[in-house]
C-alpha positions as MATLAB code, in Angstrom:
seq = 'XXXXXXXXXXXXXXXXXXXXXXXXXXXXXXXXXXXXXXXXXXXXXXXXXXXXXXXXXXXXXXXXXXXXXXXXXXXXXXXXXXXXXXXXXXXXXXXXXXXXXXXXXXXXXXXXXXXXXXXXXXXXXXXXXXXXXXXXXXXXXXXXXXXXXXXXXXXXXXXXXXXXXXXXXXXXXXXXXXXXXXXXXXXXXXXXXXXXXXXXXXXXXXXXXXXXXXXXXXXXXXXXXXXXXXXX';
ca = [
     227.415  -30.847 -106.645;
     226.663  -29.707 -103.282;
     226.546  -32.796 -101.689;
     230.443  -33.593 -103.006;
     231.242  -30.451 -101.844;
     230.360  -31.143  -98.695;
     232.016  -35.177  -98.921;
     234.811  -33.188 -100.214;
     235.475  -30.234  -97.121;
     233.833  -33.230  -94.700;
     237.079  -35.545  -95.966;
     239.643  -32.838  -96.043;
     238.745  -31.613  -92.285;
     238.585  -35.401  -90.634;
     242.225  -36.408  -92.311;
     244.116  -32.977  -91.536;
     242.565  -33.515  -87.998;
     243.798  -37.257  -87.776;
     246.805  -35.909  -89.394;
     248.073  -33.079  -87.058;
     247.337  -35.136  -84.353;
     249.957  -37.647  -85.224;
     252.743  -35.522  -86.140;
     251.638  -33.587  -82.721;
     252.658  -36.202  -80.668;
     255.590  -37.331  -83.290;
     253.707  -40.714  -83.755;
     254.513  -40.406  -87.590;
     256.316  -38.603  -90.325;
     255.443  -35.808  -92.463;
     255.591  -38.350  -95.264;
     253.193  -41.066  -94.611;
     250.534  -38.112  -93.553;
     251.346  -36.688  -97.334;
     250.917  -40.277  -98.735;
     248.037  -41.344  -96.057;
     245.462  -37.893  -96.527;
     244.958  -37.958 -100.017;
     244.401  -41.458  -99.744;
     241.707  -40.911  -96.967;
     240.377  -38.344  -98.910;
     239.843  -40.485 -102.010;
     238.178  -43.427 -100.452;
     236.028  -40.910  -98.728;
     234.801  -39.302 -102.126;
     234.009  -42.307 -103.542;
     231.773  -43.726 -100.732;
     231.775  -44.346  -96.620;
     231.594  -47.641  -97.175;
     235.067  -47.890  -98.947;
     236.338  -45.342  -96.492;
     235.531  -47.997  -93.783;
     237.142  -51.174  -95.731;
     240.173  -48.840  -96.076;
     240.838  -48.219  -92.706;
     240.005  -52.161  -91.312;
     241.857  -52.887  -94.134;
     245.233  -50.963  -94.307;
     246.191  -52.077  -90.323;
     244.141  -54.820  -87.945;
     242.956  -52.491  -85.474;
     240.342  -50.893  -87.034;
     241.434  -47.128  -86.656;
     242.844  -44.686  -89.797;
     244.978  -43.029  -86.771;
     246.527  -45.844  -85.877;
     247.274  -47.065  -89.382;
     248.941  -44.004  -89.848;
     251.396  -44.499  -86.696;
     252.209  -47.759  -88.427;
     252.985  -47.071  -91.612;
     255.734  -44.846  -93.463;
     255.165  -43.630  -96.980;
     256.559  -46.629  -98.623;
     253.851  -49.151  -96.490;
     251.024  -46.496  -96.994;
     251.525  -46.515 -101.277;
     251.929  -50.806 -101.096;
     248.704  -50.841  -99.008;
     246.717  -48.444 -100.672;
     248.116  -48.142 -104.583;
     245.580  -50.560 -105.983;
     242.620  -50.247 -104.556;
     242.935  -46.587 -104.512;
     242.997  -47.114 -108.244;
     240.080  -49.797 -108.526;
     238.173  -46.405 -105.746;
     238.509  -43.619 -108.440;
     237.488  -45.781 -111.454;
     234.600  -46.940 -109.289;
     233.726  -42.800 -108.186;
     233.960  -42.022 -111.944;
     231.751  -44.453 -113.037;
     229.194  -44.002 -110.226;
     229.603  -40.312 -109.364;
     230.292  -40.976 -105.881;
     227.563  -42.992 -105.079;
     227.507  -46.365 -103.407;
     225.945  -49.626 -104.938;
     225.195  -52.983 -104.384;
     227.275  -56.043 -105.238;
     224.982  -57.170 -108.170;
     226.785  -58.416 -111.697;
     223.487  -58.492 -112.913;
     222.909  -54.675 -112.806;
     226.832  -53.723 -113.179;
     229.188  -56.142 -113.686;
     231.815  -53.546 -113.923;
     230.987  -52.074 -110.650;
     231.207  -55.431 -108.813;
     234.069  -56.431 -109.947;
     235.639  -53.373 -109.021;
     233.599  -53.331 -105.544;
     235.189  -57.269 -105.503;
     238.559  -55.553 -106.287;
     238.647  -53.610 -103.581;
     237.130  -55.563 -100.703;
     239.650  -58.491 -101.722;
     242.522  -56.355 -101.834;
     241.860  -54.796  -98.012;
     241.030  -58.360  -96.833;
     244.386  -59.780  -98.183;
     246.100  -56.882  -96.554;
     244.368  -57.168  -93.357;
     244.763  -60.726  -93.359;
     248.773  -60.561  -93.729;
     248.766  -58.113  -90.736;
     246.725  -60.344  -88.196;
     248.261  -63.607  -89.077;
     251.650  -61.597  -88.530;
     250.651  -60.220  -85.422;
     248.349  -62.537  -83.467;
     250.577  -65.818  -85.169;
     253.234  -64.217  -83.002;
     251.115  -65.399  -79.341;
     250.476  -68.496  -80.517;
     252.279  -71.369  -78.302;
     253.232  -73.646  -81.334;
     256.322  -73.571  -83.387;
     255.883  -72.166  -86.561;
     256.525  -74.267  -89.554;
     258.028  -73.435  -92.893;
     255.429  -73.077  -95.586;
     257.215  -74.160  -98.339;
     258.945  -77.633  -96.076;
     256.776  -77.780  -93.421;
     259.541  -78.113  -91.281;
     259.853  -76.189  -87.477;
     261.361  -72.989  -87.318;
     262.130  -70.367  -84.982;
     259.237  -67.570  -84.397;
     259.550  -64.829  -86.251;
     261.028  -66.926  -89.498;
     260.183  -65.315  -92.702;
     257.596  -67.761  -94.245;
     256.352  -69.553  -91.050;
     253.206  -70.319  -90.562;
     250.649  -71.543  -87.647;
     247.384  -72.532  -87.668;
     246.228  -69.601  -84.959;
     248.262  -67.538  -87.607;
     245.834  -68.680  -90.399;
     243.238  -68.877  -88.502;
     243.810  -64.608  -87.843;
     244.174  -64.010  -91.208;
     240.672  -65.690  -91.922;
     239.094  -64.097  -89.703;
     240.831  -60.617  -90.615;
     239.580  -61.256  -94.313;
     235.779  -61.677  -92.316;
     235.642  -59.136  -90.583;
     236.093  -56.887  -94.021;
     233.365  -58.495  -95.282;
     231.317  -57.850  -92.302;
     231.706  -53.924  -92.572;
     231.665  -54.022  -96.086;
     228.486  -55.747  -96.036;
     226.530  -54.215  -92.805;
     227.473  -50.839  -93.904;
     226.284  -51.578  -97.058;
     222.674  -52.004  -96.022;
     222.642  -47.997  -95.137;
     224.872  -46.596  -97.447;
     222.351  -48.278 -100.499;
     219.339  -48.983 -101.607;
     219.227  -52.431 -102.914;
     215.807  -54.726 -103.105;
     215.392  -57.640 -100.498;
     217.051  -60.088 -103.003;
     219.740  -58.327 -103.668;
     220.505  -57.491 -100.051;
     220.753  -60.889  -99.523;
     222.854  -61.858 -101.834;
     225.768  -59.360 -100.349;
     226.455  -61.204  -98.100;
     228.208  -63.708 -100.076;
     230.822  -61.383  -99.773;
     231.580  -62.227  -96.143;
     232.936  -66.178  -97.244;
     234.914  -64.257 -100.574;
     236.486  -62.039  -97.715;
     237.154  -64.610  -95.288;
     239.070  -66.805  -98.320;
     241.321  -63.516  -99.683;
     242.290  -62.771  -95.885;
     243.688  -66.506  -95.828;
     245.199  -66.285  -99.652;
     246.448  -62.842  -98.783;
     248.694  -64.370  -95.075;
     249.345  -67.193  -97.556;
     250.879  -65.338 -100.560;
     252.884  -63.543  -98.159;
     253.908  -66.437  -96.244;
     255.645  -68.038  -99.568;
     257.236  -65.188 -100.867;
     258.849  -64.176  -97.070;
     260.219  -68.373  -97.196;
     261.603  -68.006 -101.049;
     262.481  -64.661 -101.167;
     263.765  -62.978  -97.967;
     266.607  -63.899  -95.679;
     266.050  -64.831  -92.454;
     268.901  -65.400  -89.609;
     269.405  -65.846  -86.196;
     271.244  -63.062  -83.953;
     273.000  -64.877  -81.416;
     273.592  -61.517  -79.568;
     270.211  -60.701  -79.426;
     268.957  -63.955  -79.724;
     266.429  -63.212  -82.148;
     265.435  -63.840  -85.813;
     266.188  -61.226  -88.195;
];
């Protein structure tokens, strides 16, 4: 008990401290930091480890502060929602503490551990292939035609773009799987075998920029502002 109550005031100081930071300097609204603490908070009951994944996870630059400057209320709950769900089945089922990735012991707690890591990695992955596909050089190309389109073209697609969003989905299973190695106590063979996570990662950061790519070509609009000469 004590040592939730001290996870507990230890959560609940760091995100009101992150929190009246950003609405200091008017870097965010009082409505993602409503959304974005208990969130914080949650992750951070139910293990560092998922409080880390989080916060690679919800913005590509590897900083809860910074995700929180980002993202309004609406972006915080599509981010978050799920595997803040998949978190507080996982606390309630393990009382807070961290385990390894081993089916063999739990299958119920790796899948839900699996839940959440792929979840973060698609999200991350989306965000870098948006962001970093931007400097590429090449013309992006329609992922449902393949044919050339102007940057910034809902559904377009590069190969730096996918590239980023592989990588984004690695380097969740990275953290995920270094910070692992402190944060529990798992035998030799076991510890081992968590780092299969890393390729699992590295796929649902690519299926994540992917999934996103198709529904932005079939389902939004995209158009070209000839006053501002820009895609919108």
């Amino acid at each position: 008990m004590d040592g939730f109550l001290i996870r507990l005031g230890f959560s609940l100081l760091l995100s009101f401290s992150i929190a009246a930071r950003a609405l200091k300097r008017k870097s965010v609204d009082s409505s993602a930091v409503l959304v974005g603490i208990p969130v914080m908070v949650i992750h951070m009951l139910a293990g560092y480890r998922l409080l880390l994944v989080n916060d690679y996870g919800n913005q590509g630059n590897f900083n809860f502060w910074v995700w929180l400057i980002l993202l309004y209320r609406i972006q915080v709950l599509s981010n978050s929602i799920i595997a803040t769900i998949l978190v507080v089945i996982f606390a309630r089922i393990t009382q807070g503490h961290d385990r390894c990735l081993d089916s063999k012991d739990s299958t119920v707690v790796t899948a839900l551990l699996g839940g959440i890591v792929g979840h973060y990695a698609c999200c991350n992955g989306d965000t870098w292939s948006s962001e970093l596909g931007m400097l590429s050089s090449a013309q992006p190309r329609l992922i449902t035609t393949f044919k050339k389109v102007r940057k910034g073209t809902n559904g377009g697609v590069t190969v730096h773009g996918l590239l980023a969003a592989a990588a984004a989905g690695f380097v969740i299973g990275v953290a995920f799987a270094l910070v692992g190695l402190v944060t529990t106590e798992c035998s030799a063979d076991v510890a081992k075998r968590q780092l299969f996570v890393v390729p699992i990662a590295a796929a649902a950061g690519l299926f994540g920029s992917l999934i996103d790519s198709l529904l932005g070509a079939t389902l939004q609009f995209s158009g070209y502002c000839t006053v501002r000469k820009k895609v919108t």
